[in-house]
Each structure stands twice: as C-alpha cells, then as structure tokens.
C-alpha positions in Angstrom: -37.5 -1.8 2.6 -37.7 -0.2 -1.0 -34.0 -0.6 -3.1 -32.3 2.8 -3.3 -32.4 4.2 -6.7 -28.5 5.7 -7.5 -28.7 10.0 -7.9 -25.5 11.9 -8.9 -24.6 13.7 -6.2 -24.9 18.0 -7.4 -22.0 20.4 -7.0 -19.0 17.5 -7.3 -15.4 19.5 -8.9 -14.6 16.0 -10.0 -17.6 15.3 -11.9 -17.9 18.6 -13.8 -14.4 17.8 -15.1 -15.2 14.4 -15.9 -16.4 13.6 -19.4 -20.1 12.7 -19.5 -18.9 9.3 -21.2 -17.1 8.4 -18.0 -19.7 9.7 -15.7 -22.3 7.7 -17.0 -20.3 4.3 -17.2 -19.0 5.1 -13.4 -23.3 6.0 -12.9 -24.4 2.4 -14.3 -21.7 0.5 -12.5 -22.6 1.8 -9.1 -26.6 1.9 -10.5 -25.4 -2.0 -11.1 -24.0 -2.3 -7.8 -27.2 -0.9 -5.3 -29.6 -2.8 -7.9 -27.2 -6.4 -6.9 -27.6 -5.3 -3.2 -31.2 -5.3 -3.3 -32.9 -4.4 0.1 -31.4 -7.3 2.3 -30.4 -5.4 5.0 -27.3 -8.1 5.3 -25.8 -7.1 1.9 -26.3 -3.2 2.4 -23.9 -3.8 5.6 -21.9 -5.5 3.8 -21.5 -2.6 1.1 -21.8 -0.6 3.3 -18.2 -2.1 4.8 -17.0 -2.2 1.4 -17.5 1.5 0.9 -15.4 2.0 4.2 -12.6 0.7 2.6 -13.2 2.3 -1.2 -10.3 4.5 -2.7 -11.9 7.8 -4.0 -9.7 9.3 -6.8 -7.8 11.6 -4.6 -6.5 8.7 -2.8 -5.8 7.0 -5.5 -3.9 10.4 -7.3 -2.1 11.3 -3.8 -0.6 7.6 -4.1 0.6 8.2 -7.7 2.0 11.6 -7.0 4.0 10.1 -3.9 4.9 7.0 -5.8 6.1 9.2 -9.3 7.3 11.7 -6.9 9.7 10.1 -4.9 11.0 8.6 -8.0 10.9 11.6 -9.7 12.7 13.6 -6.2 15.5 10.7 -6.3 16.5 10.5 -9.8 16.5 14.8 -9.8 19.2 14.5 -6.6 21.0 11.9 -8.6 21.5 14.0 -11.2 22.1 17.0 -9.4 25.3 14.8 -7.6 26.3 13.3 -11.0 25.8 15.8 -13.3 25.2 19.4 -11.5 22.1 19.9 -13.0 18.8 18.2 -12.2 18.3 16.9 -15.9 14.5 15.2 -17.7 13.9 14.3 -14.0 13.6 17.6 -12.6 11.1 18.5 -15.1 9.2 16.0 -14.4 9.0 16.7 -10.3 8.8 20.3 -11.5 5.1 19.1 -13.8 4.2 16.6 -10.8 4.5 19.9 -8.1 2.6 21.6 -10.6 0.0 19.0 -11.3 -0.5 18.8 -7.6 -1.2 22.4 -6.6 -3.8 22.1 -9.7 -5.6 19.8 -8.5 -5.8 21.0 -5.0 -7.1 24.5 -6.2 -9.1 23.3 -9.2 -10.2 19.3 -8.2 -8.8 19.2 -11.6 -5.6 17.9 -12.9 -3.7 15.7 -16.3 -3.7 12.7 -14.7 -7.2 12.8 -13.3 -9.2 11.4 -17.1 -7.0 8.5 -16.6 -8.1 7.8 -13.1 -11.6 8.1 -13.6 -11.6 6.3 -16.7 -10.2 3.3 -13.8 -13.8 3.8 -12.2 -12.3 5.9 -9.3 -15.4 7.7 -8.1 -15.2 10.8 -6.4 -15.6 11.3 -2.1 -18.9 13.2 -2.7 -19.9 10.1 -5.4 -19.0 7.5 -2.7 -20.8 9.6 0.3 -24.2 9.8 -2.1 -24.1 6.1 -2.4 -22.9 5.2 1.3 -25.8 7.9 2.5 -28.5 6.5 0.1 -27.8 3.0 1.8 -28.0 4.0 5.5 -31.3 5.9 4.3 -32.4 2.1 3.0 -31.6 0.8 6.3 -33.6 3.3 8.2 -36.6 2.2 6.1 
C-alpha cells in the first residue's frame, strides 16, 4: 500500500474564489493530514469516518445564515411591532437574503474569506481526499 499523495481537486467555484494564500495553507494541512495517516489501512478508516462527519464550508455558511438570520428575521418583526418600520435589522436580513442567493448562483459570497480562512474546505476538496483514500485501500 503506497501513501496517497494530496491533488487539488480541478474545476472547484470555492477554490477559484479562494485566495492562493488560503488554498495552500488548507493544501499543507490536509497534505499534513494523509502524510500522518500513512498507509495503515486502520487509520485510513478511521479518516475515512472522520471525513463522514466533516463540515464543508457550505455547511458551515448555511448554519451562519440560519443562525444570523433568524436573529436578524426576529429583531426586523420587533421592530416592525414597535416602531412600524423594520429599522438597522432589516438591512441586515435584507444583505443576508442577498448574500445567500450569491452564493448559491456564484459559490461566492462576503462571508465566505472568513470561513475558509477557518480551514473550511470545500465538498469537491473533501471528496478528492475521501476518494484518494478509498483508492489507497483498494491498493
């Protein structure tokens, strides 16, 4: 059994908007992580289970927008029963909406930098890794 040797996986939205900075220190971390699995076959299952349960970054920005969201949604009807006009808050549900239909056209939106600067990897980044181990096993 040879150790898998880590290849970006081509054609990823997330990565092309990434900054090559972030890429490459996302790149030596998972490079890091195949090189501490080695070829045991017992620790590429285990990674392999680990992967299972990885958030990729549009989990992790689905969470934020739901969390920011609903705070964002509730403090708007607040205002709106208070005040009669939806206020800061609905501005900021109005950029959240916003952020969110860019990101589902583009794979692209403000908040993701921050995110990937986190080490959230991308589906296609997690797949490559996950498909490069199962290859490993096969060997």
């Amino acid at each position: 059994m040879q150790a898998a040797r880590w290849e970006p996986p081509l054609n990823d939205g997330i990565r092309d908007h990434t900054s090559r900075g972030t890429n490459e220190r996302i790149d030596r971390t998972t490079r890091g992580t195949l090189d501490e699995v080695g070829t045991s076959p017992e620790r590429v299952r285990a990674r392999l289970s680990e992967l299972d349960r990885e958030w990729n970054v549009d989990r992790a920005l689905m969470l934020n927008f739901a969390i920011v969201g609903g705070l964002s949604a509730t403090m708007t009807a607040r205002s709106l029963l208070r005040y009669g006009r939806p206020g800061g808050w609905g501005a900021l549900l109005a950029t959240q909406l916003a952020f969110l239909a860019h990101h589902a056209i583009r794979r692209w939106c403000p908040p993701m930098p921050l995110f990937r600067r986190l080490g959230f990897r991308s589906e296609r980044e997690i797949e490559a890794e996950r498909n490069m181990l199962r290859e490993q096993l096969a060997t």
